[in-house]
MARBADREN-668236 format. One record per atom (N, C-alpha, C): residue in one letter; x, z, y. Coordinates in steps of 0.02 Angstrom, whole numbers, plus 50000, padded with zeros to 5 digits. Last residue first. Layout:
// residues N
aXZY;...
// end
This chain:
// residues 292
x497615141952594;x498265138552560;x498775141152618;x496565144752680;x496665148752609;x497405147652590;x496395143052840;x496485138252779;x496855143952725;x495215151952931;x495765149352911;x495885147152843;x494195147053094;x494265147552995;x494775146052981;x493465152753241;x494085149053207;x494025152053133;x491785146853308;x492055150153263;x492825148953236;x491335136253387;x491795141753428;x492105146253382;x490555124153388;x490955127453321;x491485131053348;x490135118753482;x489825121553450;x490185125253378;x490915117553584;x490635120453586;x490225122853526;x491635105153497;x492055111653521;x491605116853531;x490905096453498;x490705098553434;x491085103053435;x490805092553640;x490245094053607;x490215098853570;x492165088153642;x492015092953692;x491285094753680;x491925076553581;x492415079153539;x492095086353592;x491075068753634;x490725072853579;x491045077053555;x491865063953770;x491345069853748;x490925073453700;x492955056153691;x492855062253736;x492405067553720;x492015045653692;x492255051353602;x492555058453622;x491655043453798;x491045042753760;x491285047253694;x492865037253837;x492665042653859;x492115046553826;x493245027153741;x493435034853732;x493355037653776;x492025017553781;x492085021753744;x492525027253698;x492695014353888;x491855017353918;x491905021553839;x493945008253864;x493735015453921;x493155018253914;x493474996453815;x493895004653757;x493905009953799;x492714989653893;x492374994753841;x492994998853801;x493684985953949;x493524988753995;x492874993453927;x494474978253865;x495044983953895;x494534989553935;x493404975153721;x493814971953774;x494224978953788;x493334978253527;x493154980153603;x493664977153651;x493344963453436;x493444969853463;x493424970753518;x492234959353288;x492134959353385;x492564964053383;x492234950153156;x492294957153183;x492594957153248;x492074937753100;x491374942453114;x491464947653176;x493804928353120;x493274932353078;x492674934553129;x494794917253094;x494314920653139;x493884923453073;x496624918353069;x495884915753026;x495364921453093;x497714922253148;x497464916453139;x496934911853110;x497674936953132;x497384932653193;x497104925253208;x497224944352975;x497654939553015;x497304938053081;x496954961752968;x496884956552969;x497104950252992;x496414978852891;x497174973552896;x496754966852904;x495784991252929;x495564985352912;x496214977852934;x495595008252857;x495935001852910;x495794994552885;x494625021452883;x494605015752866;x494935010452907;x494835039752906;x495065031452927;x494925027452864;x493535049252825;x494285048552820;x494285041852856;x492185057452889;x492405057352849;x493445056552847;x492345046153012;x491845048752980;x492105049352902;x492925048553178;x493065047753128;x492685050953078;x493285042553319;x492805046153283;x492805044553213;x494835045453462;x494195041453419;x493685046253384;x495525052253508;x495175050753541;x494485045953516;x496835049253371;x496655053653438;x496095048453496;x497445039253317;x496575043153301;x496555047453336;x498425035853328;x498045028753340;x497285032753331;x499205047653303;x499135045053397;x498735039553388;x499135048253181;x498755054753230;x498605052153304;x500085037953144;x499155038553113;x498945044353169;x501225031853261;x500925035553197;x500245036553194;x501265016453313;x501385023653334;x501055025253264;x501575003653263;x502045006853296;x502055011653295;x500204996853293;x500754998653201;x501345003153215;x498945002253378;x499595003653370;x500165001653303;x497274996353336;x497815000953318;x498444999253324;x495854988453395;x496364988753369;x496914993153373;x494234992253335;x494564991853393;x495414993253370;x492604985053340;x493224987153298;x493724988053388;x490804985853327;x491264985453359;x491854987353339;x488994980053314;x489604984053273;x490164980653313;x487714981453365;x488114980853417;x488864983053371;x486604983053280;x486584977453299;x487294976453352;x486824996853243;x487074992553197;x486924986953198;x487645007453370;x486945003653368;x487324997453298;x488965016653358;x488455011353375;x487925010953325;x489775025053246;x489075029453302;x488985024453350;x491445020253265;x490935025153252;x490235025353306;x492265006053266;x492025011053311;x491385014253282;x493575002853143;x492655001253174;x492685008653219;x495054996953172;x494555000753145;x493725002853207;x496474985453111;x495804987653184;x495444992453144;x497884977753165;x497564981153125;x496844985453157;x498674961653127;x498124966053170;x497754971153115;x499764951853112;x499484955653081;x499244961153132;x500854940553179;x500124937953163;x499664943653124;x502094946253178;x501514947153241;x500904944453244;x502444945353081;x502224950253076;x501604952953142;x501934931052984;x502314934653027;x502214942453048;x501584929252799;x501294928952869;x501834933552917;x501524932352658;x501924926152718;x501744926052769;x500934943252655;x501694943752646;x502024938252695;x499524937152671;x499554941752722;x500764943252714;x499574931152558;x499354927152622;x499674931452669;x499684939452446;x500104935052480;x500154932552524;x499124950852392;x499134949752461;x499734944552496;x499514949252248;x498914949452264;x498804946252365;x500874952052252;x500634944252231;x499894942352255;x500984962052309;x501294958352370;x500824949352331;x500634968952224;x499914970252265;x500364965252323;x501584967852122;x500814965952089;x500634966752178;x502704973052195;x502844966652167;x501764963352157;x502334982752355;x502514982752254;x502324974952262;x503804977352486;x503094979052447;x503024978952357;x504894977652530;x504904982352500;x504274984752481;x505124960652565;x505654964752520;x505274971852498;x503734958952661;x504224953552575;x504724957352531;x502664968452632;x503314969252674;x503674964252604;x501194974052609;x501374967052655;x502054963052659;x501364985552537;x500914982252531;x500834974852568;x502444995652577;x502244993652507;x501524990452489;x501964992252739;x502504992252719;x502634991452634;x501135002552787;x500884996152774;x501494988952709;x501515012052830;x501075013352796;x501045007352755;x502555008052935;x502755010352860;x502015011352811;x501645005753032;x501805000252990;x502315002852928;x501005017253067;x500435013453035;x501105006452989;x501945031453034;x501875026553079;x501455021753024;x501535047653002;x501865041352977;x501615036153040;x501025061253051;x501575057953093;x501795052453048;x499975063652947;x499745059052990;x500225059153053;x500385060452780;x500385063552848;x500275060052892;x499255054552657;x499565050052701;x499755056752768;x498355058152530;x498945062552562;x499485059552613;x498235042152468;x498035049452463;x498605056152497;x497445026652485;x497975029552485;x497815038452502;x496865013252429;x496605018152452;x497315024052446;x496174994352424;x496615000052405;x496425006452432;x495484979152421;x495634986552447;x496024989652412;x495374960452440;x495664967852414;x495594974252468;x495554947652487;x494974951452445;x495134958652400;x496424945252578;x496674945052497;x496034947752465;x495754944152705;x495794939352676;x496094939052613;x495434959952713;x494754953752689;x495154945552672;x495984974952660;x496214968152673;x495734961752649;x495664990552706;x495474985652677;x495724978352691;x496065006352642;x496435002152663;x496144993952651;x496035022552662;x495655017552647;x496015013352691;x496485038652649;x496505035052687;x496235027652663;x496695056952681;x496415051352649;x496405045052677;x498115064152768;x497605060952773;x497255055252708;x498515078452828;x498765072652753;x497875070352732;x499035084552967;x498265081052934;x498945076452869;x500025098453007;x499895093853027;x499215090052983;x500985111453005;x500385111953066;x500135103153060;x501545116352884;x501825110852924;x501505109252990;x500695126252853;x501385127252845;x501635121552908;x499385122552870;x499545124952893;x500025127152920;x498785105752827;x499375110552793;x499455116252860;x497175098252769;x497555102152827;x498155106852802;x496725085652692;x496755092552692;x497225092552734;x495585074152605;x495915075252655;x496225081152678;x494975069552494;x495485070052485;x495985073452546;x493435058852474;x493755061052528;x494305068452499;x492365059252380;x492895055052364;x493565058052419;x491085063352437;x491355065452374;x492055066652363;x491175059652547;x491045063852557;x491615066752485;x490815044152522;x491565047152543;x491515053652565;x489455046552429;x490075045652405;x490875046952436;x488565062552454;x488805055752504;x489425055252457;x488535075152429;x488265070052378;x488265062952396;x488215083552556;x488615085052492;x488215079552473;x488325073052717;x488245078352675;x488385079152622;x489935068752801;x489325066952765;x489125072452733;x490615072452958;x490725072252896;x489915071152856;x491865070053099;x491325071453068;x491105069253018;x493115073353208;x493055071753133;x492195073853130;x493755067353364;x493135068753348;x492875069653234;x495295074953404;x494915067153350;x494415072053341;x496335081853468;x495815077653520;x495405072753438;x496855091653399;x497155085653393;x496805080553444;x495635101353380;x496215102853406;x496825096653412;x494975093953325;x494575092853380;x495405097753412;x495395096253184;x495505089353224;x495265088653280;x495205111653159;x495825106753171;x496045100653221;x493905107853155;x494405113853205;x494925110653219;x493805100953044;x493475098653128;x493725101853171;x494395109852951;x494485103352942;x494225102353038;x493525119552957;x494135120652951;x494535116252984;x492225116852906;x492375116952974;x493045116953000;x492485112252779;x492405107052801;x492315108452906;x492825126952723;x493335125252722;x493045113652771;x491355131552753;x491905134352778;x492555129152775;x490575123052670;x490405122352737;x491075124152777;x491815119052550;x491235121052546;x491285120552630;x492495107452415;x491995107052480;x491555110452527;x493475115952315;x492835118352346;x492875114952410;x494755106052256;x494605110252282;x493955111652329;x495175098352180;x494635100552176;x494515108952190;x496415091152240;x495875086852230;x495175089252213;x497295102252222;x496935099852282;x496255095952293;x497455106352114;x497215110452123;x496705107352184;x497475095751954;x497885093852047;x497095098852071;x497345094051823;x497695098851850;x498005099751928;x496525082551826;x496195091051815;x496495094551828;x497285076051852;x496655072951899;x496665083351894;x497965073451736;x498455073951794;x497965075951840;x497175069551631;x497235076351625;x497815078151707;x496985056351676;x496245062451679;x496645068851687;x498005050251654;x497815051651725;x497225057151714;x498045055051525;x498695058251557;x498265056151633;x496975045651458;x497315052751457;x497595056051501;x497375031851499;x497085034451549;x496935044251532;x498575029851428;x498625030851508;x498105034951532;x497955030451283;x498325034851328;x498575036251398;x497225018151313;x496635024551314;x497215031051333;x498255010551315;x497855010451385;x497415017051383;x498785012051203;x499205014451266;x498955015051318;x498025005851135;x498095012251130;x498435014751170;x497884994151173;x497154995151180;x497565004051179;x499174987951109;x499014986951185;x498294994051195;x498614988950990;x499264991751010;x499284995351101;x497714981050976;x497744986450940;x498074992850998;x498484967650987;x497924969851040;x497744977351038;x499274968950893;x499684971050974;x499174970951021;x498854966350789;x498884972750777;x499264974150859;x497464958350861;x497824958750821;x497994962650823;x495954946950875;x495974953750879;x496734954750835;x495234935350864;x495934936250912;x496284942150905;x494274936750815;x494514933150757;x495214931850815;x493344946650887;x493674948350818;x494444943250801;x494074945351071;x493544943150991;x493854943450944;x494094953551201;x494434951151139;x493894949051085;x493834956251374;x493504956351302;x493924951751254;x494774971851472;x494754960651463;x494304961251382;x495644977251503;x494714978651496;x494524972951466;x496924973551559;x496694978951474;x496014979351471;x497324958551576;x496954965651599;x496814967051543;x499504956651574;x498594955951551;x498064962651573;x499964946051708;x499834952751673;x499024953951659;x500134936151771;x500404935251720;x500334941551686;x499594932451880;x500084937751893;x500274938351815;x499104916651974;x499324922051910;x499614926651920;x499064907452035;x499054909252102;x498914919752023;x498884892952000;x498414897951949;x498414904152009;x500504891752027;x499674885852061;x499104889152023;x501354900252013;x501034898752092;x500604894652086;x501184902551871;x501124907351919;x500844904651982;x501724889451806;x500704892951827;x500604896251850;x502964890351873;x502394885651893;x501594887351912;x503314899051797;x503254900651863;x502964897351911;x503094892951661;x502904900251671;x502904902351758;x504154883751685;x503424884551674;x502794887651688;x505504890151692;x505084886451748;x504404883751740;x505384895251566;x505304900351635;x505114896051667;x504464886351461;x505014890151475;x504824892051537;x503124882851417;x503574879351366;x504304882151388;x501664888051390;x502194886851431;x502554886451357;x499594892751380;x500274889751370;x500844884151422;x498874902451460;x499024896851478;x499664897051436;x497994916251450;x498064913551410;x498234906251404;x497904924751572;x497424920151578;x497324914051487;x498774937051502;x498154937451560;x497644930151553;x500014929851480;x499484937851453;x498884938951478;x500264913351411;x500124921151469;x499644925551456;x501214911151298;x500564912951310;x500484918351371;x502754899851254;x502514906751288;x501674907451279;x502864889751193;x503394893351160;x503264901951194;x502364872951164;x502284878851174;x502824884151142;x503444856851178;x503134861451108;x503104869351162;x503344847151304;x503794852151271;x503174856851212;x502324839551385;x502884835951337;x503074842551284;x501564845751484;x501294842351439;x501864838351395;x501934854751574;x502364848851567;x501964845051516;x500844864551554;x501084862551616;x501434855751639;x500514867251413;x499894863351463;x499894862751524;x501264862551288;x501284865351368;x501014862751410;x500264859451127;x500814858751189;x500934863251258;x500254868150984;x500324866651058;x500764865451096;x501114871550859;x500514867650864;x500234863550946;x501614884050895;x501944875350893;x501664870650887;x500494890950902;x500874890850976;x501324884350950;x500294893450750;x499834889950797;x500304889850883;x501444898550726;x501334892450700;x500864888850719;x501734911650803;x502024907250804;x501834900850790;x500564919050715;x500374916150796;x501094912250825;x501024920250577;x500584915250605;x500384912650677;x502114927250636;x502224919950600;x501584916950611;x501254938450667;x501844937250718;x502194928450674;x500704942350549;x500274938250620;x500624935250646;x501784948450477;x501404940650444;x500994937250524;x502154956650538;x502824949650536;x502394942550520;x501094964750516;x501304962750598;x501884956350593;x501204966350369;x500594964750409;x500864960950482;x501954972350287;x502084965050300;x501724964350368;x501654987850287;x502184983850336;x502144978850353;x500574984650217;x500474987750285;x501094986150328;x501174982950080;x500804975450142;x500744978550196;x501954994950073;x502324988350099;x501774983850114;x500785005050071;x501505005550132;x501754997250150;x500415000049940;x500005000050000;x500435000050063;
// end
């Protein structure tokens, strides 16, 4: 029993050789197959192949583990594959359960805490009730030690059709290091520079970064653009913020939906955040201190 159980993987591993010679390279169409991409399942016949379908498939060549398999594909490295994924996601659950922060009590006290703070920073913070998803999801916490915001943070890019979301961001980083493992030709991750390519090749002065103005009228939606230069605390001072920043990365050169405020409405409305911030002072005269 031991030894066919051994044979087993040499025997597929020959047979899925013998069908792959069987094929051609459905790039060069001459050369006998000799690769399978993991992901889309395009036969290649060598590296420059393989990098071909990369840029015109626009591929990352990595397979998705959710991806549906059929029996008669099913092998002992789909197997294989499938078990490492249920173990990843092990170790993130059990990483999730043991991060004190992440669950830590939402409660009224520790969410005034939070507005104290940031109304001490000039940022209007205001927050969803219990059972609001970024309510839920929101990650945001105040260090006392360091006196500063490690900020939740949301990151949306419309022309790569992508988001992301970043956790414990201090808020003395500057917006373009933020940005930086995600745009930057040399020091972005490899998968989310392939994903956001448009935005990699692009200059730097062609990248705008904006965030919606809080608390309009939802016939009158308005953005307003951010500093890359100065850090996350100085581009949110004076604004309103619901919950955690939402940034919205975008080129100049593609038009988009999204209106930003002129020179003479960003006055009318940080005066306007001004005063709610000088609102929600009065009303929360109580100081709460942070447990941690």
């Amino acid at each position: 029993m031991a030894s066919t159980t051994g044979a087993t993987p040499s025997g597929a591993d020959e047979n899925l050789q013998r069908k792959m010679s069987l094929r051609r390279c459905e790039l060069c169409n001459t050369e006998a197959a000799k690769y399978r991409c993991p992901r889309c399942m395009t036969y290649s016949c060598s590296l420059a192949c393989v990098k071909k379908h990369k840029a015109l498939s626009s591929c990352n060549g990595i397979r998705e583990k959710a991806a549906f398999v059929s029996m008669n594909e099913f092998s002992n490295l789909t197997l294989l594959s499938d078990y490492r994924f249920l173990e990843d996601v092990g170790r993130l659950a059990d990483r999730s359960a043991r991060d004190a922060i992440s669950h830590k009590p939402k409660s009224n006290r520790f969410v005034n805490f939070l507005r104290n703070r940031a109304r001490r920073h000039k940022i209007c913070l205001q927050t969803l009730p219990i059972g609001f998803t970024k309510r839920r999801e929101n990650s945001t916490f105040y260090s006392n030690k360091e006196q500063k915001f490690y900020w939740h943070l949301k990151l949306l890019f419309p022309h790569g059709h992508a988001k992301f979301t970043e956790q414990r961001v201090p808020d003395d980083k500057p917006l373009c290091d933020i940005l930086k493992t995600y745009i930057d030709p040399q020091e972005s991750d490899p998968i989310k520079q392939q994903r956001l390519k448009i935005y990699t090749m692009s200059p730097q002065s062609n990248i705008q970064i904006l965030m919606k103005v809080e608390n309009r009228p939802h016939n009158s939606i308005r953005y307003e653009e951010l500093d890359a230069s100065k850090s996350l605390l100085d581009n949110l001072k004076g604004k309103v913020v619901i919950e955690y920043p939402t940034l919205h990365v975008v080129l100049r050169k593609f038009k988009t939906d999204m209106l930003i405020l002129g020179q003479n409405m960003n006055k009318e409305i940080n005066t306007s955040n001004k005063d709610m911030i000088k609102e929600s002072s009065s009303e929360e005269e109580g100081e709460v201190h942070d447990s941690s």
